[in-house]
C-alpha positions as CSV (number, residue, x, y, z in Angstrom):
1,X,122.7,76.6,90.2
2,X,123.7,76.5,94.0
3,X,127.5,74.9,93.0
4,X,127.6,78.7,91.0
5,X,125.7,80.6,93.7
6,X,123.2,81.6,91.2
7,X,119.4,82.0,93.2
8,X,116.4,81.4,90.9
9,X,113.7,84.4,91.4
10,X,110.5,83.8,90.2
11,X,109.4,87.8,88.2
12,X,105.9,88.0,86.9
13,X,104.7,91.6,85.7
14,X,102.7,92.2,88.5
15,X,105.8,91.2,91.5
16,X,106.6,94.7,92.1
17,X,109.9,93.1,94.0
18,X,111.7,92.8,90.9
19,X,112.5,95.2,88.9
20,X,111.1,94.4,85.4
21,X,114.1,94.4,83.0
22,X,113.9,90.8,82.3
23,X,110.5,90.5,81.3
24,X,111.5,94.0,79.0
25,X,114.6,91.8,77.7
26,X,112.8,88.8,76.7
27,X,110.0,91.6,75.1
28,X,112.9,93.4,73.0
29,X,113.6,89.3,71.7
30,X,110.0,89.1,71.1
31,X,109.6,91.7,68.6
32,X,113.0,91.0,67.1
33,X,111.3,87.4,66.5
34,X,108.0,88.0,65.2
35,X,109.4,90.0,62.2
36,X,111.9,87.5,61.2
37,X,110.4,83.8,61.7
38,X,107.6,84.1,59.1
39,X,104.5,81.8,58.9
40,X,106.7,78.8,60.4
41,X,106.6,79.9,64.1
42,X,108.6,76.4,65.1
43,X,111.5,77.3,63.5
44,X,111.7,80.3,65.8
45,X,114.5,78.4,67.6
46,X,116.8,78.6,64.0
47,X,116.6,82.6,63.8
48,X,117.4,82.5,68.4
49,X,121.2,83.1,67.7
50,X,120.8,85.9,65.0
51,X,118.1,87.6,66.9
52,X,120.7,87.5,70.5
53,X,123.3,89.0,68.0
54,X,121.0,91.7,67.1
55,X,119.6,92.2,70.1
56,X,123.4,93.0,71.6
57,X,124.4,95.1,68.8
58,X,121.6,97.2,68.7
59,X,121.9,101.0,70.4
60,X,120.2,101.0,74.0
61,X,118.9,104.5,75.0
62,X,118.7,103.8,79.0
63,X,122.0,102.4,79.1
64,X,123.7,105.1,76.5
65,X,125.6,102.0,74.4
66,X,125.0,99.0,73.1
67,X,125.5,95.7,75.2
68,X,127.8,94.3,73.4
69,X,130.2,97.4,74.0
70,X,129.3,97.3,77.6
71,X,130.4,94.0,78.4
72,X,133.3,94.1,76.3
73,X,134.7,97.7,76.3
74,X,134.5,98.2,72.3
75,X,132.4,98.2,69.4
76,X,131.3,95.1,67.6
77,X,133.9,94.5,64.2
78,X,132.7,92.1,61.8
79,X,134.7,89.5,60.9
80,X,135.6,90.8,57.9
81,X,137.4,93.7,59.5
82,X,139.7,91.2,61.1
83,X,140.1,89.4,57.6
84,X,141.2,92.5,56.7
85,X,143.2,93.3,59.3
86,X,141.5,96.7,60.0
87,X,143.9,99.8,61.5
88,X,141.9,99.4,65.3
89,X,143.1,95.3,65.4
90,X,147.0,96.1,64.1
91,X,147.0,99.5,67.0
92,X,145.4,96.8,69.7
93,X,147.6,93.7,68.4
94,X,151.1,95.6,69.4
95,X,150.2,96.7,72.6
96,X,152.0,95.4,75.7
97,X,149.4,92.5,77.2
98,X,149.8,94.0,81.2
99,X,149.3,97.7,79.6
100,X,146.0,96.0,77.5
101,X,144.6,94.6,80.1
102,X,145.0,97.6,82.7
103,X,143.8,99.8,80.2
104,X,140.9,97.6,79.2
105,X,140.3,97.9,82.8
106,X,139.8,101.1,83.6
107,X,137.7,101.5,80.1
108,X,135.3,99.1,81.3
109,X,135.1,100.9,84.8
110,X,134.2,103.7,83.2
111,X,131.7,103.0,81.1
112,X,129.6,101.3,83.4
113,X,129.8,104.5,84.9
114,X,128.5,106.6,82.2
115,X,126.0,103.7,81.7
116,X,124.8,103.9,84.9
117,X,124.3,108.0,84.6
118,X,122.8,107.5,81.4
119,X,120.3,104.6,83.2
120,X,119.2,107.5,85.8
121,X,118.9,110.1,83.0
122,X,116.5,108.0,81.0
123,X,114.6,107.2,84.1
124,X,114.2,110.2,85.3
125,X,112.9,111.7,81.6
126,X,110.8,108.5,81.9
127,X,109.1,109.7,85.5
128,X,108.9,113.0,84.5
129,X,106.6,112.0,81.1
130,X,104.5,109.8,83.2
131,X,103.9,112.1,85.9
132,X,102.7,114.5,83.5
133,X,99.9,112.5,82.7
134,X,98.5,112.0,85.5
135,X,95.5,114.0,86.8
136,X,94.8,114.2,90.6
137,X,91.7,113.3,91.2
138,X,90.1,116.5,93.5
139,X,87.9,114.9,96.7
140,X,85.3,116.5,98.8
141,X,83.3,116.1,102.1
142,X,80.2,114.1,101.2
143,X,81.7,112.0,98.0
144,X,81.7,108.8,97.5
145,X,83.8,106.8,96.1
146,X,85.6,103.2,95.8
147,X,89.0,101.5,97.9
148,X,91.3,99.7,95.9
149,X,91.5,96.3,97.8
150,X,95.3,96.1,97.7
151,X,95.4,93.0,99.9
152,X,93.6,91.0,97.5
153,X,96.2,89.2,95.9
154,X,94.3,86.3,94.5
155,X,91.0,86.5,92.6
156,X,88.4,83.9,93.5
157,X,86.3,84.2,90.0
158,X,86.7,86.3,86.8
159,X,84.0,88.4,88.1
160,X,85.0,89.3,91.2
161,X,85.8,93.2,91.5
162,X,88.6,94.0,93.3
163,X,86.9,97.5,94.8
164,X,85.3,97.6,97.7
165,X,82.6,100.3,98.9
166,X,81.1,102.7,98.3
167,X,82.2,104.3,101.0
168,X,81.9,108.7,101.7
169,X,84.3,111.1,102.3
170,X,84.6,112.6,105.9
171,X,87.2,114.5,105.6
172,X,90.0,115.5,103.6
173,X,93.8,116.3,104.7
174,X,97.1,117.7,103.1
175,X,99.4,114.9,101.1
176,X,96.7,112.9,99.6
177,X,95.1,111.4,103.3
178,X,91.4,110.6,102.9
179,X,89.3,109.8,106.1
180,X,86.4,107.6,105.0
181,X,83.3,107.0,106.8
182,X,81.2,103.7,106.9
183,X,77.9,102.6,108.0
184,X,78.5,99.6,110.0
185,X,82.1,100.6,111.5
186,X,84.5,103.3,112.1
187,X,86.1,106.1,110.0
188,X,89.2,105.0,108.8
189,X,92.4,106.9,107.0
190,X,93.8,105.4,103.3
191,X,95.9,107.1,100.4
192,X,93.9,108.9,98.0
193,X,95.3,107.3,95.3
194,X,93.9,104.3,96.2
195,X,90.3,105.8,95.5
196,X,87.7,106.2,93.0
197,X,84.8,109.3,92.6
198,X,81.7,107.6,91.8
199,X,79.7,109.0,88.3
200,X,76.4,108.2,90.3
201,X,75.3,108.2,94.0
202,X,73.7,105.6,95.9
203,X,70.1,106.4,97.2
C-alpha cells in the first residue's frame, strides 16, 4: 500500500476523525445483501459482484447522481444497447478522440461540481432536520445535574457509567456556559450540553 501511497486509517463509528461514509457504504452493501442471499448466508460472496453493480447504479440523493455516472461522465447502458448499437454509442463512436476526451473532461469537472453542491444541499437539509429535534435543556441556580465524562475513552466494566456527579448549578451564563459547584473542590465552567437535570435530588 506504501509502493501506491495509499495510508490505511483505522474508522470505527465512534472515531469522530473520520468522516463516516465508509462505514455508510459498506451499510448501503449490507441491506443490498440481506434481501438477496436467502437462508444460505455463505454464499453471500456469489451475489458480492451483483450487489457492487447495484449499489453503483442506484440514484444517490447527497451526491445528486449515481456513482457510476460520477466516475464515468455517463449513464450506465446495458450491454444490450451496445448489441444494438443504440443512437448515443454511433453519436460518441464518430467523434474525433482529442475532441472526446477534452470534452469528456470538462463533463467530469463539472459534475463533480454539481455533486459537490448537491453533497452540501443534502447536508445542510440533514442539519437543519436534526437540529429541529433537539430540545435545550433550560438550567437553573440550585440544580443538579450530571457531566458527561468525555475523557473516558475506555470503559473498565459493562457497568461502569460514564457520568460523573451530581454536581449543582452556581451559575448560569449566555452560549450554553455552566459554572458547577462541588463539595470537595472548586467551581468549575463546562458546556451545557455536556450535562444532565436530575429527576430526583440528593438529600
Amino acid at each position: 500500500m506504501q509502493k501506491f501511497g495509499v495510508t490505511h486509517r483505522l474508522a470505527t463509528p465512534h472515531h469522530p476523525q473520520t468522516s463516516g461514509q465508509v462505514e455508510v457504504s459498506n451499510r448501503g452493501l449490507k441491506y443490498i445483501l440481506e434481501r438477496t442471499v436467502g437462508e444460505n448466508h455463505a454464499s453471500w460472496s456469489n451475489k458480492l459482484d451483483d450487489t457492487l453493480w447495484a449499489f453503483r447504479t442506484t440514484y444517490k440523493t447527497p451526491i445528486g447522481c449515481t456513482s457510476y455516472k460520477l466516475v464515468y461522465g455517463k449513464a450506465c447502458h446495458l450491454l444490450i444497447k451496445l448489441e444494438h448499437k443504440s443512437y448515443w454509442a454511433l453519436e460518441h463512436a464518430n467523434f474525433d478522440q482529442k475532441t472526446v476526451g477534452d470534452h469528456k473532461k470538462v463533463q467530469l469537472n463539472e459534475l463533480c461540481d454539481q455533486a459537490y453542491e448537491n453533497s452540501l444541499i443534502y447536508k445542510e437539509k440533514t442539519k437543519r432536520l436534526h437540529d429541529s429535534k433537539i430540545k435545550d435543556s433550560v438550567f437553573n441556580i440550585g440544580d443538579r445535574v450530571l457531566l458527561f465524562n468525555s475523557r473516558l475513552k475506555i470503559f473498565f466494566g459493562k457497568l461502569k457509567s460514564c457520568w460523573s456527579g451530581p454536581f449543582t448549578i452556581s451559575h448560569v451564563y449566555p452560549y450554553s456556559i455552566v459554572e458547577l459547584a462541588q463539595p470537595d473542590g472548586p467551581n468549575f465552567k463546562v458546556n451545557g450540553h455536556r450535562l444532565k437535570l436530575l429527576g430526583f435530588h440528593f438529600t
